[in-house]
DSSP file (Angstrom, degrees, kcal/mol; ACC not computed):
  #  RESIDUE AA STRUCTURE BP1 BP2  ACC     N-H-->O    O-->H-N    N-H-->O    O-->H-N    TCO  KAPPA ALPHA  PHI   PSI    X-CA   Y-CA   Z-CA
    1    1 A X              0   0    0      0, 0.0     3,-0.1     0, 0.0    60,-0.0   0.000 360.0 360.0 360.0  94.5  -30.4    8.7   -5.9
    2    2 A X        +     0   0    0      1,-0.3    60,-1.1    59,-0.1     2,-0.2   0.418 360.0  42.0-139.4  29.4  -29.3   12.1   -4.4
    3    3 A X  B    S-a   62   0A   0     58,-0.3    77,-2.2    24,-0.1    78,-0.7  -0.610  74.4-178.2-157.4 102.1  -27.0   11.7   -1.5
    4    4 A X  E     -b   81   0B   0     58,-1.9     2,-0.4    75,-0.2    78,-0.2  -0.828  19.2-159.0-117.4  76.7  -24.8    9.2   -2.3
    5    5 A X  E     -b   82   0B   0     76,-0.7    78,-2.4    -2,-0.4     2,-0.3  -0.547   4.4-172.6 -79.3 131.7  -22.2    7.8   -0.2
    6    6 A X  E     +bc  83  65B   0     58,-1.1    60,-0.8    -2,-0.4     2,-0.3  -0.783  22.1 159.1-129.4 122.0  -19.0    5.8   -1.9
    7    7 A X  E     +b   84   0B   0     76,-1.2    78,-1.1    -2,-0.3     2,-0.2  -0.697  12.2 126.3-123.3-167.2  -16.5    4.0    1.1
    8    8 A X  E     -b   85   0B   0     -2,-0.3     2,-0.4    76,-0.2    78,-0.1  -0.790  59.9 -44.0 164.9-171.7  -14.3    1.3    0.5
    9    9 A X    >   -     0   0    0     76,-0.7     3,-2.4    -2,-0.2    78,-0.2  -0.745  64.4 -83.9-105.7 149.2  -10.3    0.9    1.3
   10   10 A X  T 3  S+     0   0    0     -2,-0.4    86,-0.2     1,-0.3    -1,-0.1   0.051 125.1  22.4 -36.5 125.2   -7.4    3.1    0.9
   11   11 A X  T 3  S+     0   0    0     84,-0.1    -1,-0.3    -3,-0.1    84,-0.2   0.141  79.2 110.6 127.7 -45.8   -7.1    2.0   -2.8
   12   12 A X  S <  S-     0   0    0     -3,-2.4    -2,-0.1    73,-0.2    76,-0.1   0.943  91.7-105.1 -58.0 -66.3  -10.0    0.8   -3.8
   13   13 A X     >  +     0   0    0     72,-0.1     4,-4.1    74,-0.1     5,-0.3   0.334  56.4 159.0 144.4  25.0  -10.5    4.0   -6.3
   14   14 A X  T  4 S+     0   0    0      1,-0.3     5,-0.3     2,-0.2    -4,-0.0   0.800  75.0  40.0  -5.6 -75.7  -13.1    6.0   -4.4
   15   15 A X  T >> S+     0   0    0      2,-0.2     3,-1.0     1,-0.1     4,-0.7   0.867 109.1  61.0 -69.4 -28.0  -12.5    9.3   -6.0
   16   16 A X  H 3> S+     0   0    0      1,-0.3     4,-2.5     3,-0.1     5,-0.2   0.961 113.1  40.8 -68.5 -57.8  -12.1    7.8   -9.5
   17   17 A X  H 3< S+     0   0    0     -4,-4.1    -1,-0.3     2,-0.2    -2,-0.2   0.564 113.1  45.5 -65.7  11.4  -15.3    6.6   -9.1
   18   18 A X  H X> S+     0   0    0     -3,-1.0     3,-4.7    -5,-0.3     4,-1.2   0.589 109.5  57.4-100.0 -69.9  -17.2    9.4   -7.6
   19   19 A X  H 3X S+     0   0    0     -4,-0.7     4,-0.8     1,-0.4    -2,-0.2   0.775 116.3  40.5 -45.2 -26.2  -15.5   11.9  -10.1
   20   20 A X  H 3< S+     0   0    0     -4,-2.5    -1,-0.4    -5,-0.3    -2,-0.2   0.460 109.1  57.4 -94.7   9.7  -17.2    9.3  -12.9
   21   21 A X  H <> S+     0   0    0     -3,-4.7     4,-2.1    -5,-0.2     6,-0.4   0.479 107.1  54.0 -98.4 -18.1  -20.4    8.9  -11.1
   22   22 A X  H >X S+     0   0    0     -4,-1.2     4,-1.7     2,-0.2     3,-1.2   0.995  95.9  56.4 -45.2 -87.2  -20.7   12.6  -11.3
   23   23 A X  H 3< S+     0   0    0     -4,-0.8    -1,-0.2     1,-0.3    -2,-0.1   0.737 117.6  40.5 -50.8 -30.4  -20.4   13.2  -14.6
   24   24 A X  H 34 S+     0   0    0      1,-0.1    -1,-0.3     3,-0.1    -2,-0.2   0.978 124.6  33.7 -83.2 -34.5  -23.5   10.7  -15.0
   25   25 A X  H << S-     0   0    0     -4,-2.1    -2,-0.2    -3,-1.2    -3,-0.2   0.341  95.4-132.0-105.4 -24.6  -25.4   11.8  -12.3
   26   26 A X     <  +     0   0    0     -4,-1.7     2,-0.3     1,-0.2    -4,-0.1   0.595  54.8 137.0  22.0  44.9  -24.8   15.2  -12.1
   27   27 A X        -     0   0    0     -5,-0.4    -1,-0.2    -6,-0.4    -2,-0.1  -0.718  59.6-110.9 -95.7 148.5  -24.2   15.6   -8.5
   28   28 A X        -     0   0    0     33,-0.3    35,-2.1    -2,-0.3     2,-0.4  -0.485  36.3-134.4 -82.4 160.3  -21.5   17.6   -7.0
   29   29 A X  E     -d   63   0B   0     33,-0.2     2,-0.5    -2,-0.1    35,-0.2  -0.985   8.5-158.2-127.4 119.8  -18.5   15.2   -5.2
   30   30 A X  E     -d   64   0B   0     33,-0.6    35,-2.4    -2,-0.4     2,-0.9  -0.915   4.3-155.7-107.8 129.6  -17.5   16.0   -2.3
   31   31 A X  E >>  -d   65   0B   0     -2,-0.5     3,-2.6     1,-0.2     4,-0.9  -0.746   5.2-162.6 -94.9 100.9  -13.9   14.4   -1.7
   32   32 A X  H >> S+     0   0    0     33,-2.5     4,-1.6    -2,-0.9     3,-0.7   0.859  85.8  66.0 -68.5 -20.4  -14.2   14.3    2.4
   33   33 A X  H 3> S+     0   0    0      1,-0.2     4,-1.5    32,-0.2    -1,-0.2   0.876 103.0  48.6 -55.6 -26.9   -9.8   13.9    2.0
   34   34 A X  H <4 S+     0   0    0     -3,-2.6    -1,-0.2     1,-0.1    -2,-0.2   0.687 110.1  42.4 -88.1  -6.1   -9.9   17.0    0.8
   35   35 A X  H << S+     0   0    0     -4,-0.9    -2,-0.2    -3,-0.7    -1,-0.1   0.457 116.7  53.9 -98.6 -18.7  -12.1   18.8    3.4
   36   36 A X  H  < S+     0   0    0     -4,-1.6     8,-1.1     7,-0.1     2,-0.2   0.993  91.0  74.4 -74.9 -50.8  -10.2   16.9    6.2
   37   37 A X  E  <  -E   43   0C   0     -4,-1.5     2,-0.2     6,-0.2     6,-0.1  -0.401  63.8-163.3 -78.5 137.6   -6.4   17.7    5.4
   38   38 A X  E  >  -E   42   0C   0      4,-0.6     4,-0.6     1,-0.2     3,-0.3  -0.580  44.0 -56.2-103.7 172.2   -5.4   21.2    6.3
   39   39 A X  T >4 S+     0   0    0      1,-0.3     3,-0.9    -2,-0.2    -1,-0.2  -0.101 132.5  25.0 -30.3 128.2   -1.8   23.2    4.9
   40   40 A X  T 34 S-     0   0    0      1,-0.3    -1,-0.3    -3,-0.1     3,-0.1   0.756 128.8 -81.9  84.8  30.1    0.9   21.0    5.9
   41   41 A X  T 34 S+     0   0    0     -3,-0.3     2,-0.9     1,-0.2    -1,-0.3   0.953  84.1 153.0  32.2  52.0   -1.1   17.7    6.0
   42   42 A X  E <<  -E   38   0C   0     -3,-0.9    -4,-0.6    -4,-0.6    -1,-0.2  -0.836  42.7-116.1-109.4 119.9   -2.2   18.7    9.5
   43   43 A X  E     -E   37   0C   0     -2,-0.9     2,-0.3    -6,-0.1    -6,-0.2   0.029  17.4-106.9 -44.5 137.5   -5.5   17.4   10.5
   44   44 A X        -     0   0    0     -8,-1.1     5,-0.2     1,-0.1    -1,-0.1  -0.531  48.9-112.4 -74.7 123.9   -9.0   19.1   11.4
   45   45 A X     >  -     0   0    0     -2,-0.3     4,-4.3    -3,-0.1    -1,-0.1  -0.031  26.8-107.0 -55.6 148.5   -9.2   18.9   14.8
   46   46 A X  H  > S+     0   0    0      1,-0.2     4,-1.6     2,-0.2    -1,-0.1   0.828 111.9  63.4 -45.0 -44.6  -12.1   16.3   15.9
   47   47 A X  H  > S+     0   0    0      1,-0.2     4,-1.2     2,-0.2    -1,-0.2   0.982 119.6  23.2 -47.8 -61.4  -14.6   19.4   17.3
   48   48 A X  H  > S+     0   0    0      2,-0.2     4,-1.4     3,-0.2    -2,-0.2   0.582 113.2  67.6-115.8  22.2  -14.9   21.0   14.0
   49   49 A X  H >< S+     0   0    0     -4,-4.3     3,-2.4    -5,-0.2     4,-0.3   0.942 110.8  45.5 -52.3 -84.6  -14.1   17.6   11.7
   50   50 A X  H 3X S+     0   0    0     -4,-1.6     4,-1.9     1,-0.4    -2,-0.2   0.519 115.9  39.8 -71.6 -28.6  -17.7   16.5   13.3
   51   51 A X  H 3X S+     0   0    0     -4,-1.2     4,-1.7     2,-0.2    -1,-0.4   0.885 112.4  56.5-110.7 -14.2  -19.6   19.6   12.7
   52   52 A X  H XX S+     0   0    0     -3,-2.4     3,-3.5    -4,-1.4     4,-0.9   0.902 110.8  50.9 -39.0 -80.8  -17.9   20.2    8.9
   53   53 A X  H 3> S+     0   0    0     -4,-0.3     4,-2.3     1,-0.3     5,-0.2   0.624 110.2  44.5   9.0 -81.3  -19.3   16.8    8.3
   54   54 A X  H 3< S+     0   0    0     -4,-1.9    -1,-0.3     2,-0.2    -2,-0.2   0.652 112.6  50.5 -83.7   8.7  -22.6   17.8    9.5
   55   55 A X  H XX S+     0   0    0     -3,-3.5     3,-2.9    -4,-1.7     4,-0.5   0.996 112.8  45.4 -57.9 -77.1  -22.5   21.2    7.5
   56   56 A X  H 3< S+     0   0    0     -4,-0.9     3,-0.2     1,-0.3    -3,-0.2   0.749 113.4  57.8 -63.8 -39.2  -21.4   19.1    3.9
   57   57 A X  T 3< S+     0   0    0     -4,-2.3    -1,-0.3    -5,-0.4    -2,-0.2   0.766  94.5  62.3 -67.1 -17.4  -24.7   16.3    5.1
   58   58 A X  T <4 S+     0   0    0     -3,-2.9    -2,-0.2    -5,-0.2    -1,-0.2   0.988  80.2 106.9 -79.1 -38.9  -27.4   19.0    5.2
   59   59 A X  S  < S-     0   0    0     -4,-0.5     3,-0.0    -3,-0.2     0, 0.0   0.204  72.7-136.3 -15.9 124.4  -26.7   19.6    1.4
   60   60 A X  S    S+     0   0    0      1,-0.1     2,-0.5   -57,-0.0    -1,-0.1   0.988  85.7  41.1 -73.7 -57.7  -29.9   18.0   -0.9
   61   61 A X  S    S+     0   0    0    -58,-0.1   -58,-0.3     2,-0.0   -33,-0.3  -0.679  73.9 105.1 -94.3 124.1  -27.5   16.6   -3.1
   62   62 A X  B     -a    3   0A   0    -60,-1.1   -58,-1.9    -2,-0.5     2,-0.8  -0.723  46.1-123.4 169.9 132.7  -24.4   15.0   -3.2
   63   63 A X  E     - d   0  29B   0    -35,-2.1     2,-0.6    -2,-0.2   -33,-0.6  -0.774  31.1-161.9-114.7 118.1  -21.8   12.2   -3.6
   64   64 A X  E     - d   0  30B   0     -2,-0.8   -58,-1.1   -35,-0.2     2,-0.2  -0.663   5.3-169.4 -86.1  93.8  -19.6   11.8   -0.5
   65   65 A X  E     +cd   6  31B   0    -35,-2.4   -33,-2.5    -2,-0.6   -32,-0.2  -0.740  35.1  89.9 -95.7 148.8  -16.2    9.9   -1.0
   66   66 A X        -     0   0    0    -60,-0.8   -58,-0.2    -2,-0.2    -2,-0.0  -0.805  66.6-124.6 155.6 171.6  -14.2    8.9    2.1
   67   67 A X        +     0   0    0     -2,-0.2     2,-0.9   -60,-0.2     5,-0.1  -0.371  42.1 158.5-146.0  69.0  -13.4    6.7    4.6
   68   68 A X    >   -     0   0    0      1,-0.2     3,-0.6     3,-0.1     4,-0.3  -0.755  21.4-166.7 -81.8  97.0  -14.0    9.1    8.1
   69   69 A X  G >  S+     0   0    0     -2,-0.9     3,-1.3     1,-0.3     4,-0.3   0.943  83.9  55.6 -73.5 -49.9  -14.5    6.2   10.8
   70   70 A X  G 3  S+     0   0    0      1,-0.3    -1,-0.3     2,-0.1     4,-0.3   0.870 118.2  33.7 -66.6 -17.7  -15.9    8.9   13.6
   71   71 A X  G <> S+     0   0    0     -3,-0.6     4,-1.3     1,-0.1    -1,-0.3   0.310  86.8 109.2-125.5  26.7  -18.9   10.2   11.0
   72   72 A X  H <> S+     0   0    0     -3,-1.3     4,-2.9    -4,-0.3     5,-0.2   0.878  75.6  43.4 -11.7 -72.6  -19.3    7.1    9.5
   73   73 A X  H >> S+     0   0    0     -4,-0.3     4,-1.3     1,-0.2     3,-0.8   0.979 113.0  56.4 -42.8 -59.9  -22.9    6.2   11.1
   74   74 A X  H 3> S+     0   0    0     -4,-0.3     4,-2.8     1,-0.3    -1,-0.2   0.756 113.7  41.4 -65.5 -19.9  -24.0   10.0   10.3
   75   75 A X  H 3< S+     0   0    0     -4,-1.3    -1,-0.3     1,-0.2   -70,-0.2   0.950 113.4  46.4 -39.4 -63.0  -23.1    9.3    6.7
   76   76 A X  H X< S+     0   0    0     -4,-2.9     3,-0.6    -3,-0.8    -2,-0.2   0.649 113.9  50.5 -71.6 -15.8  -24.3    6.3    6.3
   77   77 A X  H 3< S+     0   0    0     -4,-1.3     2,-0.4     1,-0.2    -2,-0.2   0.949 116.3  44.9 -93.3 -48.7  -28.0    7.6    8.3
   78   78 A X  T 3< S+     0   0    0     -4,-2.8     2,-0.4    -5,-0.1    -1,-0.2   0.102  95.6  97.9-111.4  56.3  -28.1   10.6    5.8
   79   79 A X    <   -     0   0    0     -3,-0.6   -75,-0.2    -2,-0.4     3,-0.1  -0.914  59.6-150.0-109.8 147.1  -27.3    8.6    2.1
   80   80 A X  S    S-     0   0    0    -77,-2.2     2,-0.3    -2,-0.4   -76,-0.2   0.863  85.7  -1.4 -18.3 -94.8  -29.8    7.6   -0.1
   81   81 A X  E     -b    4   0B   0    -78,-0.7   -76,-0.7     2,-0.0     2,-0.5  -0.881  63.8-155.7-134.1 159.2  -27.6    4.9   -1.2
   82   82 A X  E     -b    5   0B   0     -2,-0.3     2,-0.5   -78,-0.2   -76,-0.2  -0.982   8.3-159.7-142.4 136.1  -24.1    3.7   -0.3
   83   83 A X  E     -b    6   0B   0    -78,-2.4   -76,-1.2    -2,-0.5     2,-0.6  -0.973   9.3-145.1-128.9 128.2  -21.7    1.5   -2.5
   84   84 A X  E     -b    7   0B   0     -2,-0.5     2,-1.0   -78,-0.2   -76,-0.2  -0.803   5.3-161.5 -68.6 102.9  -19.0   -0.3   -1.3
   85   85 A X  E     +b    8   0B   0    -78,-1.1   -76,-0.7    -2,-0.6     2,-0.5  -0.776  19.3 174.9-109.2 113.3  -16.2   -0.5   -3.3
   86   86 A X        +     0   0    0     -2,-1.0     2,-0.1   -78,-0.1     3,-0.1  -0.844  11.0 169.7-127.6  95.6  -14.6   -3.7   -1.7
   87   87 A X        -     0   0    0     -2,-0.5   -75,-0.1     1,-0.2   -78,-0.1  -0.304  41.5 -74.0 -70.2 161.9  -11.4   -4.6   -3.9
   88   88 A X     >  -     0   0    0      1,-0.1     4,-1.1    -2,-0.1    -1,-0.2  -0.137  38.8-127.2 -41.3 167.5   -8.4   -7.2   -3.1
   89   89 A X  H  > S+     0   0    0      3,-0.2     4,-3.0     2,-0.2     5,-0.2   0.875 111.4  51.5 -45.4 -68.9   -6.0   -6.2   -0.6
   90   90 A X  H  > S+     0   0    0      2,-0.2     4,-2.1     1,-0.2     5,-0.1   0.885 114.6  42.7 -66.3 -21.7   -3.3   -6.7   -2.6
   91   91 A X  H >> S+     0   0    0      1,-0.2     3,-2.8     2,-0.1     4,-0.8   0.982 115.9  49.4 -54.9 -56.3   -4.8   -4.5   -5.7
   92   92 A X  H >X S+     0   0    0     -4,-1.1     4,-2.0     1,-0.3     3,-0.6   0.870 110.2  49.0 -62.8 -50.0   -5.8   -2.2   -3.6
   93   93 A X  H 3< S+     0   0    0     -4,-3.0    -1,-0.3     1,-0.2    -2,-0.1   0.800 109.4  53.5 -31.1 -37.5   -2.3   -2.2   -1.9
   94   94 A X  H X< S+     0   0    0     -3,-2.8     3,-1.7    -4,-2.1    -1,-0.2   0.851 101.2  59.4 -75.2 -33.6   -0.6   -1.8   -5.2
   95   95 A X  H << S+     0   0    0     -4,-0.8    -1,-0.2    -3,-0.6    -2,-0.2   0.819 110.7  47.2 -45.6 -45.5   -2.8    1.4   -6.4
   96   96 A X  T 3<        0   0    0     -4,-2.0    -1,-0.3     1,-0.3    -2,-0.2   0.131 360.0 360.0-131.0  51.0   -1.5    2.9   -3.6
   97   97 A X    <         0   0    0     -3,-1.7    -1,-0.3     0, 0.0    -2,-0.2  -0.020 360.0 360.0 -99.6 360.0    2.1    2.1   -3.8
């Protein structure tokens, strides 16, 4: 296991669980919400979302939380393994009320 992608729904608890699969694993965690959002919650435009993305994939190591629908495939093509964390809808709702 060394590129390791985590997806699930807004809720689920992505980042709590990469940021403790780290600490076992000793892989760096990349939180892709935090590479996405710019100053002012303004979005990375789509050109250089797609080639950050494939910058942060070349990386030997690494567990990738997020849930980026347009670099999905290339995620999923360059993980190791990928875990679904597929919670209720209403938990997941409640977390993130």
């Amino acid at each position: 296991m060394r590129r390791v992608l985590v997806i699930g729904s807004a809720g689920a608890g992505k980042s709590t669980f990469s940021r403790s699969l780290t600490q076992i694993t000793g892989l760096p965690v990349i939180h892709l919400d935090a590479e996405f959002w710019r100053a002012g919650w303004r979005e990375t435009p789509r050109e250089l979302w797609q080639l950050r993305v494939a910058e942060l994939l070349r990386g030997e190591r690494w567990i990738m939380d997020g849930n980026y629908g347009g670099t999905l495939s290339e995620r999923i093509e360059s993980a190791d393994t990928v875990l679904l964390l597929a919670l209720p809808r209403l938990q997941c709702l409640f977390r993130v009320v």
